[in-house]
Backbone as CSV, one residue per row, in Angstrom:
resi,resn,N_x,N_y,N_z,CA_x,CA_y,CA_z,C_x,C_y,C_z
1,UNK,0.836,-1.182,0.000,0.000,0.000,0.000,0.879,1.243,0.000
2,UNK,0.249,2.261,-0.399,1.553,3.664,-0.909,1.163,4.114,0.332
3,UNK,1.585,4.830,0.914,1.622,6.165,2.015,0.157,6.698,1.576
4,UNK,-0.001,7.323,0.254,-1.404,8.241,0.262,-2.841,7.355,0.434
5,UNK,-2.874,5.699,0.044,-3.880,5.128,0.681,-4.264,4.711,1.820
6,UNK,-2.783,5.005,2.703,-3.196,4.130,3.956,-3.416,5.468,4.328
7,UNK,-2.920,6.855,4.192,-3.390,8.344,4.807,-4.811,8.442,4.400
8,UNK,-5.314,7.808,3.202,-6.653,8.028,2.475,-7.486,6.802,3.808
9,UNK,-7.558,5.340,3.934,-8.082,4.901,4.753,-7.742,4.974,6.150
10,UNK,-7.038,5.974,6.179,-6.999,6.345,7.468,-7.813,7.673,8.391
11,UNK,-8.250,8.524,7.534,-9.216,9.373,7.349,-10.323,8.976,7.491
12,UNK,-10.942,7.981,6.365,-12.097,7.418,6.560,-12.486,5.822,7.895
13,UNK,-11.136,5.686,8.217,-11.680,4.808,9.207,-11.702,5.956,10.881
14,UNK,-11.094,7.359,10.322,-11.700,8.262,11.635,-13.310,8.743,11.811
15,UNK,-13.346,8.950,10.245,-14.660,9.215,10.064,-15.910,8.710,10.527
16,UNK,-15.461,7.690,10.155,-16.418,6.107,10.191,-16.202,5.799,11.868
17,UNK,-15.352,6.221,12.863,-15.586,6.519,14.518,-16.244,7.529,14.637
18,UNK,-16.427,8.224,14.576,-17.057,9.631,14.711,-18.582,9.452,14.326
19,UNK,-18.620,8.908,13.041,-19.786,8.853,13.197,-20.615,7.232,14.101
20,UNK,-19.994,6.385,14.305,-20.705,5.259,14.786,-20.923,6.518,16.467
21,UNK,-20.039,6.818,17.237,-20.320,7.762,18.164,-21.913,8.826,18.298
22,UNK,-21.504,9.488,17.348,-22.888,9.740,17.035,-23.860,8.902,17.268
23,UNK,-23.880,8.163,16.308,-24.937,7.569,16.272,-25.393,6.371,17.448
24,UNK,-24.361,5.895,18.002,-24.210,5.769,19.203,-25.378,6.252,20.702
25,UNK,-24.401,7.380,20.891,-24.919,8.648,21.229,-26.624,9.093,21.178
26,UNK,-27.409,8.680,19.494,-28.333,8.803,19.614,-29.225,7.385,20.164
27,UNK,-28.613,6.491,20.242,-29.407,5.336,20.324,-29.804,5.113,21.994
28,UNK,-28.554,5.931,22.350,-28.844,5.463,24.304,-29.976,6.692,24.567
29,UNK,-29.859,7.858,23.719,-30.723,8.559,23.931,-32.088,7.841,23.935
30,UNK,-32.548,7.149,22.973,-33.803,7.064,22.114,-33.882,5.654,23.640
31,UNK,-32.977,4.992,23.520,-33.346,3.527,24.518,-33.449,4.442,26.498
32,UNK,-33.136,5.528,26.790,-33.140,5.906,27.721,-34.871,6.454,27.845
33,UNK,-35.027,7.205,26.522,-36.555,7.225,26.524,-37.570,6.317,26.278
34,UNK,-37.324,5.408,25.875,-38.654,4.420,25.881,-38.303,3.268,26.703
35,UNK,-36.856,2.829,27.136,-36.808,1.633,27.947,-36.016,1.789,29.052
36,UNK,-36.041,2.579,29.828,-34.171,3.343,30.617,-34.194,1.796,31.518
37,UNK,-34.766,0.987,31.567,-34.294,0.135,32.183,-33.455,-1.052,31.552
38,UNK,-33.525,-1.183,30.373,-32.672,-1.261,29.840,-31.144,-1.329,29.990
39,UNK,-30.921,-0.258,30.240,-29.507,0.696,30.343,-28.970,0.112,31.783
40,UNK,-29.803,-0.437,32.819,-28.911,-1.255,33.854,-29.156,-2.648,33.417
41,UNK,-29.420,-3.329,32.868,-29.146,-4.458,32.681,-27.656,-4.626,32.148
42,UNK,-26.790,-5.685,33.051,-25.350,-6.363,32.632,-25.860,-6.322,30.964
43,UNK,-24.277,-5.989,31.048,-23.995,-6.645,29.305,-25.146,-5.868,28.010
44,UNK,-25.786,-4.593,28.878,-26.589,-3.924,27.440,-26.287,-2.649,27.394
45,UNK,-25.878,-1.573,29.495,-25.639,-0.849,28.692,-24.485,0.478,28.540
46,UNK,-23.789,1.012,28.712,-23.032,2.056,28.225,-21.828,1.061,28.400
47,UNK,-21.462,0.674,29.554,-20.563,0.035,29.992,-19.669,-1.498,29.365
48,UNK,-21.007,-1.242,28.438,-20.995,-2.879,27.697,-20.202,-2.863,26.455
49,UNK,-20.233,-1.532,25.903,-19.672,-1.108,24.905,-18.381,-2.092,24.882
50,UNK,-18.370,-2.507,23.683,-16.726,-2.917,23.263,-16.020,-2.643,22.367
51,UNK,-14.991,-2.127,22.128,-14.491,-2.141,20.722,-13.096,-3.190,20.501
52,UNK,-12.637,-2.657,18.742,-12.234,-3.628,18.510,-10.875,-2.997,18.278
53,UNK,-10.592,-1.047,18.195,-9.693,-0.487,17.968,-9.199,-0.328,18.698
């Protein structure tokens, strides 16, 4: 791989964090309003988060 593609997928794999965050972000919103109980159950919620980066 040249230098300018891995700078090119390297951009878009920031992007592509930023937005899963977001969107993220909106989902605990939306599950805090219709299910907040939810959000303490082990293993569903903020805390549960995992990544892979």
């Amino acid at each position: 791989m040249t230098a300018r593609a891995l700078r090119s997928t390297a951009v878009r794999v920031q992007a592509l964090r930023a937005e899963a965050e977001e969107l993220e972000a909106e989902i605990v919103v939306l599950v805090e309003a219709m299910a907040p109980k939810l959000l303490r159950l082990r293993g569903v919620g903020r805390s549960a988060r995992v990544r892979s980066w």
